[in-house]
C-alpha positions as CSV (number, residue, x, y, z in Angstrom):
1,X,-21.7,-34.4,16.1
2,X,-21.1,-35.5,12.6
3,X,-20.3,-33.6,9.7
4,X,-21.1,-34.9,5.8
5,X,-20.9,-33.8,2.6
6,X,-24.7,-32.2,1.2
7,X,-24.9,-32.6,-2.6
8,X,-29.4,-31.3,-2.5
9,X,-29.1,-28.1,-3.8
10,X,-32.2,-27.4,-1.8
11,X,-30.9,-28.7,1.3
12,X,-27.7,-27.0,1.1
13,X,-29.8,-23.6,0.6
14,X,-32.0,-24.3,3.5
15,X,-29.0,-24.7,5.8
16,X,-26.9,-22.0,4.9
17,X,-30.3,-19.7,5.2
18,X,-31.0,-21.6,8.4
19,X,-27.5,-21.1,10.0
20,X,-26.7,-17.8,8.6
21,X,-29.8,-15.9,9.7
22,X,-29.2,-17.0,13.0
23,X,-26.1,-15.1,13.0
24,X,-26.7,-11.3,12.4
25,X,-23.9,-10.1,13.9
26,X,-21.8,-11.6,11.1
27,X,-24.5,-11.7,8.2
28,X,-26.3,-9.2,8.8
29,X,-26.4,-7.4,5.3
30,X,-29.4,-9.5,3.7
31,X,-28.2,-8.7,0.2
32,X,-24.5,-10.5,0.8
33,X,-26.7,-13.1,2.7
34,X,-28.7,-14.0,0.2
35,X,-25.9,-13.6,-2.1
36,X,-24.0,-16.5,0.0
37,X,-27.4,-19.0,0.5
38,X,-27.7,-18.5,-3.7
39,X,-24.0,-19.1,-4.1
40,X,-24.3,-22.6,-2.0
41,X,-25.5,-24.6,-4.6
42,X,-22.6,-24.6,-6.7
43,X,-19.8,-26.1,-4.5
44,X,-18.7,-28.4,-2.7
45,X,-20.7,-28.5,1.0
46,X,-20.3,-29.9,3.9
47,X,-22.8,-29.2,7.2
48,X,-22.1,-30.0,10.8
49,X,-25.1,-32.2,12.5
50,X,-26.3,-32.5,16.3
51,X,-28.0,-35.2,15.8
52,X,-30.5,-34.7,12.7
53,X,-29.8,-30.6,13.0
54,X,-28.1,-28.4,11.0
55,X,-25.5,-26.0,13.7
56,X,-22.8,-25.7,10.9
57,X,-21.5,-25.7,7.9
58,X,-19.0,-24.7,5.2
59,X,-18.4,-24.7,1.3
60,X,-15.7,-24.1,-1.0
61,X,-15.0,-22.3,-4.3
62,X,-12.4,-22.8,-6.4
63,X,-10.7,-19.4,-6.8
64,X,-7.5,-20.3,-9.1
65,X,-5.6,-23.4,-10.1
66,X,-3.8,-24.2,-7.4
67,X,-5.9,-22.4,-4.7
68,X,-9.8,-23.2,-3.2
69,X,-11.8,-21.1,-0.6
70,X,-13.6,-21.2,2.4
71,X,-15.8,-18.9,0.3
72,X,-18.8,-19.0,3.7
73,X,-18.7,-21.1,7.0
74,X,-20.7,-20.5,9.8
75,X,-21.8,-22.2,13.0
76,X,-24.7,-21.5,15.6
77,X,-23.9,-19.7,18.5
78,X,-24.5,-21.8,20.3
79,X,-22.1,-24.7,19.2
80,X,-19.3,-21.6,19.1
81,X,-15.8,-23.1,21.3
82,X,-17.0,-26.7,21.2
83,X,-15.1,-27.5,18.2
84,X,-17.1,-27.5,15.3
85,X,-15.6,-24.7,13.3
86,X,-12.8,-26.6,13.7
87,X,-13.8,-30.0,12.5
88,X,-15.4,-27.9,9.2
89,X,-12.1,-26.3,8.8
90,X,-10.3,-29.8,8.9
91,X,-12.9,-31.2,6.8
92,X,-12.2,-29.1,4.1
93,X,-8.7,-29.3,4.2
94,X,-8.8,-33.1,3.6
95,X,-11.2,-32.4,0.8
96,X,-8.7,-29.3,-0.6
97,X,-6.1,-31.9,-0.3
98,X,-7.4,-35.0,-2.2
99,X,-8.7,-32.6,-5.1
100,X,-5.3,-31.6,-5.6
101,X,-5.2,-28.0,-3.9
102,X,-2.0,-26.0,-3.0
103,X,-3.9,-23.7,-0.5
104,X,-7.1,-23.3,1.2
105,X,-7.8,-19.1,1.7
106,X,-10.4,-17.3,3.4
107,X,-11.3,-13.7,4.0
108,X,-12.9,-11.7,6.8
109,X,-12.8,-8.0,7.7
110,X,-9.7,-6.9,8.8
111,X,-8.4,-7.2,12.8
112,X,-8.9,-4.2,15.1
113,X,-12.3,-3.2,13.1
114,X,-14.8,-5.2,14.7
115,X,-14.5,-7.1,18.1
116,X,-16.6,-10.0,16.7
117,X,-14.3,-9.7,13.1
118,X,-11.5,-10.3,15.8
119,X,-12.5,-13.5,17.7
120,X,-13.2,-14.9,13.9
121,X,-9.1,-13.5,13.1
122,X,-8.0,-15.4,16.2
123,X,-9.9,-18.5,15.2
124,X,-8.5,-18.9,11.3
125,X,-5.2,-18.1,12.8
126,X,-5.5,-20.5,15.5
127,X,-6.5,-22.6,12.9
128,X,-3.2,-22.2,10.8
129,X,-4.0,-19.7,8.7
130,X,-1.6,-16.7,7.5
131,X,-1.7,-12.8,7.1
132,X,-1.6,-12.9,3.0
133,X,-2.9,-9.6,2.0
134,X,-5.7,-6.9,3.1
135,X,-7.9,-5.2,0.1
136,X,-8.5,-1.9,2.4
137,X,-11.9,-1.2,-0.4
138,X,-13.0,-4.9,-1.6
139,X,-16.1,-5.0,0.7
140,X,-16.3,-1.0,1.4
141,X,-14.7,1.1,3.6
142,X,-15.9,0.3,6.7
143,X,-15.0,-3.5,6.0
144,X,-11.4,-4.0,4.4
145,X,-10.8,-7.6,3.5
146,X,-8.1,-9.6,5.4
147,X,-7.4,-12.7,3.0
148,X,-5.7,-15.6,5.1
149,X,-4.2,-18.5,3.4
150,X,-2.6,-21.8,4.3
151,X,-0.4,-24.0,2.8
152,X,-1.8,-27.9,2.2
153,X,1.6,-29.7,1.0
């Protein structure tokens, strides 16, 4: 596996599309879907690669001066406990951390809503992420926002 920076917007559209469609369970709302693959373009991206295919990737946006997100990330099934979430998340740490950033934040649905919401919890925390805040109506109702964050210095 190798993971490198994309800079094509049309590539880095055709991966997110690619990687994110294959994961309904988490992206299955095709308006917020198409909302991410749109978004992709404008940041910084970086994709995992089995060889010459897509299974991952991640970008970033900024969202104040000191602070940058993991605004999506996603990895196919199939690559899921082999690393490669984690190798995205340290990837963009390093890249967080050259450009200057304080913290690196990300948000998912609150824990104890959704069993597949959970094993994503477990993973940012395993990862080094902390409980910042939950927005119980950000998303909707059905989906408060947990917002993890973690400090780079």
């Amino acid at each position: 596996m190798k993971i490198i920076e994309i800079t094509d917007t049309m590539q880095k559209q055709a991966i997110t599309r690619q990687i994110l469609e294959a994961l309904p369970e988490w992206f299955g709302i095709a308006e917020a879907r198409e909302e991410y693959i749109n978004e992709s373009i404008k940041y910084p991206f970086f994709s995992a690669f089995d060889e010459d295919i897509p299974i991952g990737f991640v970008y970033l946006k900024q969202t104040g001066t000191s602070t940058i997100e993991l605004a999506a990330m996603g990895v196919l099934r199939k690559y899921h406990h082999q690393g490669v979430g984690t190798d995205l998340i340290a990837v963009a740490k390093e890249y967080a951390y050259k450009q200057k950033y304080l913290f690196l934040q990300v948000k998912t649905v609150k824990m104890g809503c959704y069993e597949l919401y959970d094993q994503t919890n477990r993973f940012y925390l395993a990862q080094g992420f902390h409980e910042f805040e939950v927005f119980p109506t950000l998303w909707d109702i059905h989906n408060p926002c947990q917002v993890y964050v973690m400090a780079l210095r």
